[in-house]
C-alpha positions in Angstrom: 36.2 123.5 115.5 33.2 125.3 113.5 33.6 127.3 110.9 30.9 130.0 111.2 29.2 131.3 108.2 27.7 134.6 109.7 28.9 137.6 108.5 29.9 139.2 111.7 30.2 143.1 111.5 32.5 142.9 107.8 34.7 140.7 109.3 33.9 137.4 107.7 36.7 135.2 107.9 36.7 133.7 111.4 36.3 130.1 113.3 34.7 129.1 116.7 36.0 126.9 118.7 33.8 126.0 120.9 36.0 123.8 123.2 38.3 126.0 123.7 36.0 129.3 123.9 38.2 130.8 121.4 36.7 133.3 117.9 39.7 133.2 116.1 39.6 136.2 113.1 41.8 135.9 110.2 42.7 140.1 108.9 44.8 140.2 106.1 45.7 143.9 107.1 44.7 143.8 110.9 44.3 147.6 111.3 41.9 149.2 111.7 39.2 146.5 111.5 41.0 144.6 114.6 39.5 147.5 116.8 35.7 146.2 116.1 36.8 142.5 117.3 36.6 143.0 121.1 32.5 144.6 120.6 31.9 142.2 117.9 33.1 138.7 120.3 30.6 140.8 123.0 28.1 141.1 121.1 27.9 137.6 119.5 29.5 135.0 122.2 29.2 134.2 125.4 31.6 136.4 128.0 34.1 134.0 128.6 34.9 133.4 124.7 38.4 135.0 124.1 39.4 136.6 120.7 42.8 135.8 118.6 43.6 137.7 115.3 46.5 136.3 113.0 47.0 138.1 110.0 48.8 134.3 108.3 46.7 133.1 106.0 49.0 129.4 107.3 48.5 130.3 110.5 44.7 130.7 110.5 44.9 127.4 108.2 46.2 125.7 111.1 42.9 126.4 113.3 40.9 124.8 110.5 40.1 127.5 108.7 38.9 128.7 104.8 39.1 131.6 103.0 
């Protein structure tokens, strides 16, 4: 997995995995920047990459990732 660095529309705590197709975001308090996610994985990834959203900081350390 890559961690990427871009700051994608304020939400700047994600990983893409490219093997898997998955952008997965890491929201503290999901609501009501969760609702930008689905335009924002659009916008920025190819049409069959899927979006997850945890709001663990453990969990989203599981998928690799920093904050």
């Amino acid at each position: 997995m890559k961690k990427e660095n871009n700051y994608a529309g304020g939400l700047s705590n994600y990983i893409v995995s490219k093997e898997k197709k998955e952008v997965i975001f890491y929201l503290h308090n999901p609501y009501p920047d969760c609702l930008e996610i689905p335009d924002i994985v659009k916008q920025r990834f190819p049409r069959d990459y899927k979006s997850i959203v945890v709001n663990s900081l453990d969990e989203f350390k599981k998928y690799g990732g920093k904050v």
